[in-house]
One Martini backbone bead per residue (centre of mass of N, CA, C, O) as a GRO file, in nm:
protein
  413
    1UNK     BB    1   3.248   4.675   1.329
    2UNK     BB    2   2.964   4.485   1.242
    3UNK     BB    3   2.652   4.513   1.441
    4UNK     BB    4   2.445   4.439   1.250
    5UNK     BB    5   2.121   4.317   1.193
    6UNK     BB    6   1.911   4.074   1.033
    7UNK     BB    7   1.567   4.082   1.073
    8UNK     BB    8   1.451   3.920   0.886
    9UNK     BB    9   1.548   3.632   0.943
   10UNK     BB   10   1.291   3.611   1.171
   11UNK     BB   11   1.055   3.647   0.877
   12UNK     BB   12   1.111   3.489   0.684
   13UNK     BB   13   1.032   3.293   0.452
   14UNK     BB   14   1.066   2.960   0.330
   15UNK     BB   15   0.869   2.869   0.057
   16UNK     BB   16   0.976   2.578  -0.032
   17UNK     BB   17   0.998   2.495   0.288
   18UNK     BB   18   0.688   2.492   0.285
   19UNK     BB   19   0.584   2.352   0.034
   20UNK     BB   20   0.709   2.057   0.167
   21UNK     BB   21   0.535   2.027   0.421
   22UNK     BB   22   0.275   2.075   0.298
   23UNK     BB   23   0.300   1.821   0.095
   24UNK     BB   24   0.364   1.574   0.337
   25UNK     BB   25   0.111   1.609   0.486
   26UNK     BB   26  -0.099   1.547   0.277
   27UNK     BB   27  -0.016   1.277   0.199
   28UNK     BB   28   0.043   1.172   0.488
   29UNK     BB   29  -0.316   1.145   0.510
   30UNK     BB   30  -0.387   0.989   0.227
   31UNK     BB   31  -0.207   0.746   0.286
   32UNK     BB   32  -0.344   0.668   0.597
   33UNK     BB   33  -0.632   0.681   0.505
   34UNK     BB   34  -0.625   0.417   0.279
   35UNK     BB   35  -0.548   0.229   0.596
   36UNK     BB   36  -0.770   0.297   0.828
   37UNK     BB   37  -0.666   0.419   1.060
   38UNK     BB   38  -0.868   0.459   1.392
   39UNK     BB   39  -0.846   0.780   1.393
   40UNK     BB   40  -0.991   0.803   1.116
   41UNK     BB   41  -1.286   0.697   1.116
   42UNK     BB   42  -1.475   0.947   1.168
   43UNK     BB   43  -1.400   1.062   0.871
   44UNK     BB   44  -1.368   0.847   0.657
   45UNK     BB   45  -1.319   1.008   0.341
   46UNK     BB   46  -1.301   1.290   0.469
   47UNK     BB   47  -0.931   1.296   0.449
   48UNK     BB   48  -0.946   1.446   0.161
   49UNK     BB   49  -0.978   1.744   0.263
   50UNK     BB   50  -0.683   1.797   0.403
   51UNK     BB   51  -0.523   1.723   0.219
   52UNK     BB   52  -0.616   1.895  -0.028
   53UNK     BB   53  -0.548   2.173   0.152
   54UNK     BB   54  -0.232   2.161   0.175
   55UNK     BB   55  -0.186   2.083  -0.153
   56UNK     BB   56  -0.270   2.356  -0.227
   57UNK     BB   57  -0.092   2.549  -0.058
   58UNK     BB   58   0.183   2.384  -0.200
   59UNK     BB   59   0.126   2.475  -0.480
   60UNK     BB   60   0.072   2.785  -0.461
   61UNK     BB   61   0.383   2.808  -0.321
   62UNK     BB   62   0.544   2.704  -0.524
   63UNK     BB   63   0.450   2.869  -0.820
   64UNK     BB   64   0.587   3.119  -0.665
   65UNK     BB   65   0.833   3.025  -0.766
   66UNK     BB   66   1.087   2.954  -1.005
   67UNK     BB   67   1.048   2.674  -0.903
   68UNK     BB   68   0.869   2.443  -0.946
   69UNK     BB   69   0.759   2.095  -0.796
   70UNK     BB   70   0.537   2.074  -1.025
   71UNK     BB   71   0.667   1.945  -1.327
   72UNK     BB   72   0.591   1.720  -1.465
   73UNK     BB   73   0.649   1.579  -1.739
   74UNK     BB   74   0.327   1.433  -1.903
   75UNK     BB   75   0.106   1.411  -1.674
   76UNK     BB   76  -0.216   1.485  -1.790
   77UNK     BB   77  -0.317   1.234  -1.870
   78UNK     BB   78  -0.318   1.085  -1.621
   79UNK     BB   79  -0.498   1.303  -1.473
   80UNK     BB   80  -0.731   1.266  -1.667
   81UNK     BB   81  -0.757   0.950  -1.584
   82UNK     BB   82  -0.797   0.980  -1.281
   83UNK     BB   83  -1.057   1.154  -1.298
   84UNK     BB   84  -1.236   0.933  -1.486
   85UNK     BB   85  -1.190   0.689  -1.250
   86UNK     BB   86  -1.337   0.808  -1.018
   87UNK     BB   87  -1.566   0.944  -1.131
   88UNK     BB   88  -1.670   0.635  -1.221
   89UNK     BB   89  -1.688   0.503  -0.966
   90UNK     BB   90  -1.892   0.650  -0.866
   91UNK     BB   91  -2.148   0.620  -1.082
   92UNK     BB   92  -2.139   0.295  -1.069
   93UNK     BB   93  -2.181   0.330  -0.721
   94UNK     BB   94  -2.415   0.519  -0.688
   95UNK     BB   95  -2.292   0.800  -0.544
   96UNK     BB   96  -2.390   1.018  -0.365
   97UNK     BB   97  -2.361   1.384  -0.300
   98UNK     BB   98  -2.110   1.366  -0.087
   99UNK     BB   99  -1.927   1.193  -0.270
  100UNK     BB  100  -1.960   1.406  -0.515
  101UNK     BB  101  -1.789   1.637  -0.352
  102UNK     BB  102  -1.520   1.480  -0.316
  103UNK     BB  103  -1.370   1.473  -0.612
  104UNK     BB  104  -1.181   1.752  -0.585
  105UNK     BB  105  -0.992   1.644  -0.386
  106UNK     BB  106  -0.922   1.378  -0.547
  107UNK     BB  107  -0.804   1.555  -0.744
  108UNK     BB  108  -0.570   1.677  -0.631
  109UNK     BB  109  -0.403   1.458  -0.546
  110UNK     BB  110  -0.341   1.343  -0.800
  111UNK     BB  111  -0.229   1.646  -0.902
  112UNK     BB  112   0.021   1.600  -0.725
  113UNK     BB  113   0.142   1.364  -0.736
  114UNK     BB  114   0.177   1.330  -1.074
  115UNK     BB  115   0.371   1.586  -1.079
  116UNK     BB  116   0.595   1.559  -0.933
  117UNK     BB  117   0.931   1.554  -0.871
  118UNK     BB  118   1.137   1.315  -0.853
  119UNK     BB  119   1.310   1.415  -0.608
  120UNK     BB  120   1.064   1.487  -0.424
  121UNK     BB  121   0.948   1.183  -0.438
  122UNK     BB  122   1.169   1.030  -0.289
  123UNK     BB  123   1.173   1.189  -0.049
  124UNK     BB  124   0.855   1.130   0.002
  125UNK     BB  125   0.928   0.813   0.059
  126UNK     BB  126   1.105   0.830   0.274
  127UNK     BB  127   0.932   0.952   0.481
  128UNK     BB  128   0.705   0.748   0.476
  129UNK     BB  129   0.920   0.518   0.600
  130UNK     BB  130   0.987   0.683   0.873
  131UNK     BB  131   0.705   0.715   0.990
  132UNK     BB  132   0.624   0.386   0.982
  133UNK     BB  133   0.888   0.286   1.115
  134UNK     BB  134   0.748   0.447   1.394
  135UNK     BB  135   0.470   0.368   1.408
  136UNK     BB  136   0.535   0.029   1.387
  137UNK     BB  137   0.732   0.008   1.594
  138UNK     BB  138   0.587   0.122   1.846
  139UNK     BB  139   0.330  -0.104   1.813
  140UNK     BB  140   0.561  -0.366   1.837
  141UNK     BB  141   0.637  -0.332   2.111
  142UNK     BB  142   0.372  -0.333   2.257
  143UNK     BB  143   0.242  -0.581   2.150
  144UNK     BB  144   0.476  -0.757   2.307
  145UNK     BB  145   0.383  -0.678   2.573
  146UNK     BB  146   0.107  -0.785   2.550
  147UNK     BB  147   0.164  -1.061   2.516
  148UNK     BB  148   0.337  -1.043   2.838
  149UNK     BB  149   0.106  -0.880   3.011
  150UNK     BB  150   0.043  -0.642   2.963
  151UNK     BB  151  -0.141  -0.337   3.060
  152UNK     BB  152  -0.394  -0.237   2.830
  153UNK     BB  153  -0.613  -0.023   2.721
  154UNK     BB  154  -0.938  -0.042   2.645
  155UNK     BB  155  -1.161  -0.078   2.319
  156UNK     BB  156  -1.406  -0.110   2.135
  157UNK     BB  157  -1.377  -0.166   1.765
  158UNK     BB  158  -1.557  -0.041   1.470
  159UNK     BB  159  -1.610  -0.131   1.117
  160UNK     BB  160  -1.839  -0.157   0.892
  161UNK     BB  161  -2.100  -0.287   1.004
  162UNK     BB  162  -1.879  -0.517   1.179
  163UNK     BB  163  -1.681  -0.632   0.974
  164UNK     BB  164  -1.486  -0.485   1.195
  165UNK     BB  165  -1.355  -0.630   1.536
  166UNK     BB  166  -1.196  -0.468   1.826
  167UNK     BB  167  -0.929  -0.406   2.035
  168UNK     BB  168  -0.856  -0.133   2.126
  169UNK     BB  169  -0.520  -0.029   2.248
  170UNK     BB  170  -0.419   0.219   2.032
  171UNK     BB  171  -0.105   0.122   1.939
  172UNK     BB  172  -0.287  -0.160   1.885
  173UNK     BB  173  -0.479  -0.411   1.754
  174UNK     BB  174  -0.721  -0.680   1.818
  175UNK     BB  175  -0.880  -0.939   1.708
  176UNK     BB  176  -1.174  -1.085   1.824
  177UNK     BB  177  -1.183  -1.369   1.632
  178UNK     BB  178  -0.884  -1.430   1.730
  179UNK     BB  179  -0.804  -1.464   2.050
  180UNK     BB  180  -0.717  -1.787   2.050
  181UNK     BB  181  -0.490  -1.777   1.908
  182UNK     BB  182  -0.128  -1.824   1.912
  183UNK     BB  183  -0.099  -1.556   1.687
  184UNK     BB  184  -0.213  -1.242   1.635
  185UNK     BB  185  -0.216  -1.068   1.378
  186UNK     BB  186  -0.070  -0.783   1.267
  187UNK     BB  187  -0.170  -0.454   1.219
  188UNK     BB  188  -0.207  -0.287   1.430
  189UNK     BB  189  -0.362   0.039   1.357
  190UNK     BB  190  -0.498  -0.134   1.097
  191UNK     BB  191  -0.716  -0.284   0.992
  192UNK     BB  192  -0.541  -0.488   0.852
  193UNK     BB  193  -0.238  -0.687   0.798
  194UNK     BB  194  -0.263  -0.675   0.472
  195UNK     BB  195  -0.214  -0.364   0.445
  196UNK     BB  196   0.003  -0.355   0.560
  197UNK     BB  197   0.209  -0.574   0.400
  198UNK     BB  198   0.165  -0.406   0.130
  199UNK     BB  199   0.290  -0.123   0.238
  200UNK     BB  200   0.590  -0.237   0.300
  201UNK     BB  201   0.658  -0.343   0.035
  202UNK     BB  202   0.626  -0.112  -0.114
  203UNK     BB  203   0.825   0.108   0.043
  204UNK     BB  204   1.069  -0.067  -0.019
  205UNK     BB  205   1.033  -0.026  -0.339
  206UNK     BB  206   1.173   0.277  -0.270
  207UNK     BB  207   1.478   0.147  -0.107
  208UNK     BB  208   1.647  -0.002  -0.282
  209UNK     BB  209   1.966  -0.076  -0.109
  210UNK     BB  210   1.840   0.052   0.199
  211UNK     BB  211   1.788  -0.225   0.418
  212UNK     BB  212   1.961  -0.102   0.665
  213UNK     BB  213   1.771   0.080   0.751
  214UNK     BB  214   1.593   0.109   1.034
  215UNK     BB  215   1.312   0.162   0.905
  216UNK     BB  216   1.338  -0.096   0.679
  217UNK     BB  217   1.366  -0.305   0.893
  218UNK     BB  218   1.087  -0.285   0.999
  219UNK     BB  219   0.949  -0.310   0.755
  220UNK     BB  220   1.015  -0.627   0.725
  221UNK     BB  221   0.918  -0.749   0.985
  222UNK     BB  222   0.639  -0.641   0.978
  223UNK     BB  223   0.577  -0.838   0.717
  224UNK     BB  224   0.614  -1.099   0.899
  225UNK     BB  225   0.417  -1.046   1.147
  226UNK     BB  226   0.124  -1.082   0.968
  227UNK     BB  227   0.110  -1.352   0.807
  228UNK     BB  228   0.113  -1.283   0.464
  229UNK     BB  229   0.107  -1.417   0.202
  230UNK     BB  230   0.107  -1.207   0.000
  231UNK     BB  231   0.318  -1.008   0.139
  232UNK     BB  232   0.572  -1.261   0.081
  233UNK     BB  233   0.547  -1.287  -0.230
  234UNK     BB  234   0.637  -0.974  -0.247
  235UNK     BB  235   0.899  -1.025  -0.120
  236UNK     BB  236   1.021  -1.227  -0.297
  237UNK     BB  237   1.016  -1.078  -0.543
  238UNK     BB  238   1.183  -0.836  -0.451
  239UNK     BB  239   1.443  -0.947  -0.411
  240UNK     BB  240   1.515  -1.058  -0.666
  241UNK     BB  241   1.471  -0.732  -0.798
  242UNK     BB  242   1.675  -0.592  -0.644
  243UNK     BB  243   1.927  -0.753  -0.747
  244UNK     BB  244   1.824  -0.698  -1.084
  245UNK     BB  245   1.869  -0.388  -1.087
  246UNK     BB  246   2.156  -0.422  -0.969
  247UNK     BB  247   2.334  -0.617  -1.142
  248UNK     BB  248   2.314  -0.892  -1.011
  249UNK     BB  249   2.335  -1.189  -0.869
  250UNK     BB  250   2.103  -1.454  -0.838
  251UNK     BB  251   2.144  -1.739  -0.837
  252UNK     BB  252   2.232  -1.776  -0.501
  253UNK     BB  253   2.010  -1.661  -0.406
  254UNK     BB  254   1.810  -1.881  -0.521
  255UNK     BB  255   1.949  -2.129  -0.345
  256UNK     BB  256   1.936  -1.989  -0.075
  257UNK     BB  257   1.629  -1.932  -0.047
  258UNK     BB  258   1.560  -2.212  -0.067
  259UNK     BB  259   1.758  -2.373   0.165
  260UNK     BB  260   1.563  -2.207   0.349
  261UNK     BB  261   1.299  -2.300   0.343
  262UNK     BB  262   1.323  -2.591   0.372
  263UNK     BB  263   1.430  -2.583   0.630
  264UNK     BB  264   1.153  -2.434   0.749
  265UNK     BB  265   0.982  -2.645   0.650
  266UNK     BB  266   1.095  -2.902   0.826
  267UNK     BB  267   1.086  -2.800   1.109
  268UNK     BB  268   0.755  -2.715   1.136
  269UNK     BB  269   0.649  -2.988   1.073
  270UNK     BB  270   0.801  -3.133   1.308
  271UNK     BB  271   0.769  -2.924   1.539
  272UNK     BB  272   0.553  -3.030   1.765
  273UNK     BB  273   0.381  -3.152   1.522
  274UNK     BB  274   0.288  -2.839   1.435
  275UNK     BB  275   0.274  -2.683   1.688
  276UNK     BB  276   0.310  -2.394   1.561
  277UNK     BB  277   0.336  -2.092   1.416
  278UNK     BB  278   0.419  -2.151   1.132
  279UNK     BB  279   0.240  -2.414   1.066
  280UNK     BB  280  -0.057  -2.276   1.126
  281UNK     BB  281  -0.012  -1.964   0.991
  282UNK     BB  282   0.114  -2.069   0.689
  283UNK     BB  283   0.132  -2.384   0.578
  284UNK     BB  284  -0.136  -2.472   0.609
  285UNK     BB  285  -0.238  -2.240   0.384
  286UNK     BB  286  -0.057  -2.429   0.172
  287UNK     BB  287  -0.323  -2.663   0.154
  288UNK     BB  288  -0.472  -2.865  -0.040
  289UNK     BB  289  -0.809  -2.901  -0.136
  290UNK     BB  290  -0.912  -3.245  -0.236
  291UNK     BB  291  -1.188  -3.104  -0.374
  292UNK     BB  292  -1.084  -2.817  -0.535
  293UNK     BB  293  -0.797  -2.755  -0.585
  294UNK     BB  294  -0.719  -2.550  -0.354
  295UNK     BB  295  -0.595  -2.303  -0.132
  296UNK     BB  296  -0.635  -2.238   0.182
  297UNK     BB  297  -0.521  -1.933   0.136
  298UNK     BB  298  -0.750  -1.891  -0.097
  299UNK     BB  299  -0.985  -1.634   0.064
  300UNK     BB  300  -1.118  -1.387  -0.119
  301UNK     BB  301  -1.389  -1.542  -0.134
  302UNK     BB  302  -1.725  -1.668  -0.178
  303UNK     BB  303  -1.908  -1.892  -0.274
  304UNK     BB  304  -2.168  -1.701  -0.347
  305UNK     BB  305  -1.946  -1.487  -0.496
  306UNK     BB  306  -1.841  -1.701  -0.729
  307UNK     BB  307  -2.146  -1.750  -0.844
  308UNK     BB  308  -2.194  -1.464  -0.927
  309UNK     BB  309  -1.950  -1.415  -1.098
  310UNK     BB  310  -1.996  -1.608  -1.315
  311UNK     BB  311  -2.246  -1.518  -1.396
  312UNK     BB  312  -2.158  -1.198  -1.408
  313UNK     BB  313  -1.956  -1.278  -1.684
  314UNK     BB  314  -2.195  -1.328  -1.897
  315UNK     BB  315  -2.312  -1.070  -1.882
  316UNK     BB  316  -2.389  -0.722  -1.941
  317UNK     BB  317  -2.279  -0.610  -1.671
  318UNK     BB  318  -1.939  -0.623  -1.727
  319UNK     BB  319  -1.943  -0.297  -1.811
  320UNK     BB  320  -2.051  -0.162  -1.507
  321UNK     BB  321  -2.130  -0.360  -1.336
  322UNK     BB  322  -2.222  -0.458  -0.953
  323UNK     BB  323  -2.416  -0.506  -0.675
  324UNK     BB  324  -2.299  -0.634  -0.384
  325UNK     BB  325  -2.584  -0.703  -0.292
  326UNK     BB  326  -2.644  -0.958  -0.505
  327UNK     BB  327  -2.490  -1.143  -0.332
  328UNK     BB  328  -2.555  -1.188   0.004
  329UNK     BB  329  -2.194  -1.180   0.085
  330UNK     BB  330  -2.030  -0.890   0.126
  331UNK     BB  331  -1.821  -1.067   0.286
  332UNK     BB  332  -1.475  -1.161   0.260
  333UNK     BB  333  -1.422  -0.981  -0.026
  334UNK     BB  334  -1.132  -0.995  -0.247
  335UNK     BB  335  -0.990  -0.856  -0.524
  336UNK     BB  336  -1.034  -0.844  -0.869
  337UNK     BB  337  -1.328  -0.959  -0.885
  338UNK     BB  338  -1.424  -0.712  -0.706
  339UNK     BB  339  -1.376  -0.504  -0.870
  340UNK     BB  340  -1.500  -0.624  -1.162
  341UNK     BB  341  -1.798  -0.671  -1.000
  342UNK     BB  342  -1.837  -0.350  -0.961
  343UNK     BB  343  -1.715  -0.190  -1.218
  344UNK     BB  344  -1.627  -0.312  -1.474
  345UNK     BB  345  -1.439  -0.288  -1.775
  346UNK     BB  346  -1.412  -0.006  -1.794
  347UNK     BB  347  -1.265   0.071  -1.560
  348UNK     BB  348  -1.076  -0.151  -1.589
  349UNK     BB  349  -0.923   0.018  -1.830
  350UNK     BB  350  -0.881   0.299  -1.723
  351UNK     BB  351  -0.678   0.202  -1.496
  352UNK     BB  352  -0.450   0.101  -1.720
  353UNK     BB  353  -0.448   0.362  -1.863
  354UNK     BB  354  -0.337   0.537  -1.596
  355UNK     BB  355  -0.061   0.350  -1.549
  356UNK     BB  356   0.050   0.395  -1.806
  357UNK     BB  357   0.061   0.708  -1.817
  358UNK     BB  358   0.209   0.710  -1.509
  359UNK     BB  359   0.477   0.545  -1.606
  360UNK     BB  360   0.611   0.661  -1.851
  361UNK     BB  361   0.823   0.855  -1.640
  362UNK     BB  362   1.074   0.669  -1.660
  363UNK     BB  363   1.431   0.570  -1.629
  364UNK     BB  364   1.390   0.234  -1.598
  365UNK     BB  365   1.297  -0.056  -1.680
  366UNK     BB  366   1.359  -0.225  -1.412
  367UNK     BB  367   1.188  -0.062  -1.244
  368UNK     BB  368   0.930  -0.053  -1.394
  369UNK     BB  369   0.883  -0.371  -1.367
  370UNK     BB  370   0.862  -0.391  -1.092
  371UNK     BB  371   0.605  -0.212  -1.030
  372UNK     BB  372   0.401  -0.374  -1.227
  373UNK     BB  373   0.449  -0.659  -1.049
  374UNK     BB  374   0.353  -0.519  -0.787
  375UNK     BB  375   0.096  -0.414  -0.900
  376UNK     BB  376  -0.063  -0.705  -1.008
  377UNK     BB  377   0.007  -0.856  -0.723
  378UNK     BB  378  -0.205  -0.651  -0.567
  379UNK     BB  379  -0.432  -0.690  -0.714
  380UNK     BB  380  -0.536  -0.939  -0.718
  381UNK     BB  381  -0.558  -0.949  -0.418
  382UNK     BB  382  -0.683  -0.709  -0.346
  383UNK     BB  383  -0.838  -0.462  -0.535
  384UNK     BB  384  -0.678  -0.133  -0.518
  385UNK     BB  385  -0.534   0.069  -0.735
  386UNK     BB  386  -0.670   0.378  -0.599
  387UNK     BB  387  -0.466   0.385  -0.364
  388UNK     BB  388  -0.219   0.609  -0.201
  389UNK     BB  389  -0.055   0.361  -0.109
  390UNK     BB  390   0.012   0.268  -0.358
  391UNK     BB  391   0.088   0.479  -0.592
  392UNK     BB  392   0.318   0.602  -0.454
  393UNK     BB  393   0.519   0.434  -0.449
  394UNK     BB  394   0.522   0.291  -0.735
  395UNK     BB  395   0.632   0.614  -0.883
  396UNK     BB  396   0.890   0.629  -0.719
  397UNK     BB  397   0.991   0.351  -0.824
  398UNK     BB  398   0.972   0.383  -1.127
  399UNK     BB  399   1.142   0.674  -1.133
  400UNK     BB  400   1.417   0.567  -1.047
  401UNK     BB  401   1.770   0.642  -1.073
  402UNK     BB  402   1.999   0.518  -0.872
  403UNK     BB  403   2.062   0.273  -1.131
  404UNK     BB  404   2.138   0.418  -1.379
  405UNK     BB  405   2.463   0.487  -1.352
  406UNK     BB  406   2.522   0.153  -1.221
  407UNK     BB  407   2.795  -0.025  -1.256
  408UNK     BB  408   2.854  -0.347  -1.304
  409UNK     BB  409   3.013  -0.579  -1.122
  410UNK     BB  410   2.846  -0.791  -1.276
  411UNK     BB  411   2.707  -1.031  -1.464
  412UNK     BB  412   2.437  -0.997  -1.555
  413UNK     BB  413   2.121  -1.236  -1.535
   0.00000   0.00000   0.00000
């Protein structure tokens, strides 16, 4: 009998799960940096320089091996596009050179997103969904605590001189602005609402066929808890596109899911007079108003802000953008016109160029097709294209082979 013991085994490194680590870690600094909790505040922007180190260390270690998973073919154009949007949004917003020393961190970032291989960018949406929905999950349990009266300590929390000043209890904030609300809506540990609402809608466009998975059910509720109309609307274009990318019918969805809003809105208008939870963070947001002719919940912009957009729609200064200081009122402002009015049609012809080229790699074109659908919507709405919590699911969804081989049960409709 052998008795000699192999003592590598206790020294060997495996360098490819060394560099799946490294990947991972990197990335979700990157991802959870652009949706901006509480912890990363200190930080600011330089939470771009260890994610970069990270991704350093694990293409180096990738390529060191006989296979490396940075191999994604044609991904070059992408990279050189993410470089010049990158770029230029500094240039044209006249960053100092503390931000302009920050953009080689930010090309790593994105040639390390760019490159991954199919099957690691699948794996690495579903860690980044377990561990949101760990996250969120955790967050929204005490949340509920602080509802029911436990004590939780806390301290004020300020962000961007002033314009969001919250509560933060650790574990989740509440904005001190509303704080007499029947519910404040709910952000977690980060900035908005919005920023959640939108990150979980991404998400889960990246786990399709998925959604009964714990963690999965966690980010469906918390989409629901933020009480964002934009991420409902993401929600529900969701669905129908989940049903029809899988080839099945649509058609029952769509009656079930009118009689199903229908009966929630004459219940909500309803019950107690309308004084309800649904009534009120929702419905009420949904009511034209007589005198605009816009709706209620639709208020991305002030008025301030919507007639100095119009002057400068009209003006030469559309080719490079304009600075947000001579709006008079730079709060309150989000969604594509202020990225047009920040940056001017030249970045933004770029920043389409970038994921012309960057979605090109896709294997089905009905997940395709999804991805640019919540791409458009979720730009209209927030205007952040080149955030990393945007990019990596929609590239996840957008590449996704899933339903590539699978056999429709029912006639596709």
């Amino acid at each position: 009998m052998d008795y000699r013991i192999d003592i590598s085994k206790f020294y060997l490194i495996d360098k490819r799960r060394l560099a799946l680590v490294m990947l991972g870690a990197g990335m979700l600094i990157a991802y959870l940096g652009s949706l901006h909790p509480w912890f990363m505040w200190p930080l600011g922007e330089l939470y771009v320089v260890p994610a970069a180190a990270f991704l350093t260390v694990s293409y180096l270690l990738s390529n060191s091996l006989r296979h490396s998973f940075y191999c994604r073919e044609g991904a070059g154009r992408a990279v050189i596009l993410a470089i010049l949007c990158t770029t230029f949004l500094m240039v044209v917003n006249q960053a100092n050179i503390k931000a302009l020393m920050q953009l080689p961190f930010v090309w790593m970032i994105f040639f390390c997103m760019l490159r991954i291989e199919n099957e690691v960018l699948q794996r690495l949406a579903t860690v980044i969904a377990k561990i949101m929905g760990i996250i969120l999950g955790v967050s929204f349990f005490t949340y509920i605590l602080y509802l029911f009266g436990f004590p939780f300590p806390s301290r004020p929390a300020v962000f961007g001189d002033q314009l969001y000043s919250y509560d933060n209890y650790y574990f989740f904030m509440v904005d001190d602005h509303v704080l007499i609300t029947i519910l404040p809506r709910f952000s977690s540990i980060f900035l908005e609402p919005g920023h959640v609402g939108t990150a979980t809608t991404l998400l889960l466009m990246t786990q399709l066929g998925r959604w009964k998975k714990w963690y999965n059910i966690i980010l469906i509720v918390i989409t629901v808890v933020t009480f964002s109309l934009a991420a409902y609307a993401n929600l529900i274009a969701l669905i129908f596109l989940n049903t029809w990318i899988q080839r099945k019918h649509i058609l029952g969805k769509v009656i079930a899911a009118i009689v199903f809003l229908a009966t929630v809105v004459g219940i909500s208008m309803n019950y107690n007079d309308g004084n309800n939870i649904i009534n009120q963070l929702i419905l009420l947001r949904l009511e034209v108003d007589d005198t605009t002719g816009d709706i209620a919940g639709n208020n991305r912009v002030t008025a301030n802000f919507e007639e100095e957009f119009n002057s400068y729609m009209a003006s030469s200064d559309i080719l490079f953008g304009r600075d947000m200081s001579k709006v008079g009122d730079d709060t309150g402002n989000s969604g594509y016109r202020v990225f047009l009015y920040e940056n001017g049609l030249v970045c933004t012809f770029l920043v389409l160029l970038f994921y012309i080229f960057a979605l090109s790699g896709y294997k089905d074109w009905r997940a395709l097709t999804c991805s640019i659908i919540l791409s458009f919507l979720i730009f209209i709405v927030r205007g952040y294209p080149l955030w990393y919590s945007n990019i990596l699911p929609i590239l996840a969804a957008a590449y996704t082979t899933r339903f590539l081989h699978q056999e429709p049960t029912t006639t596709p409709q």
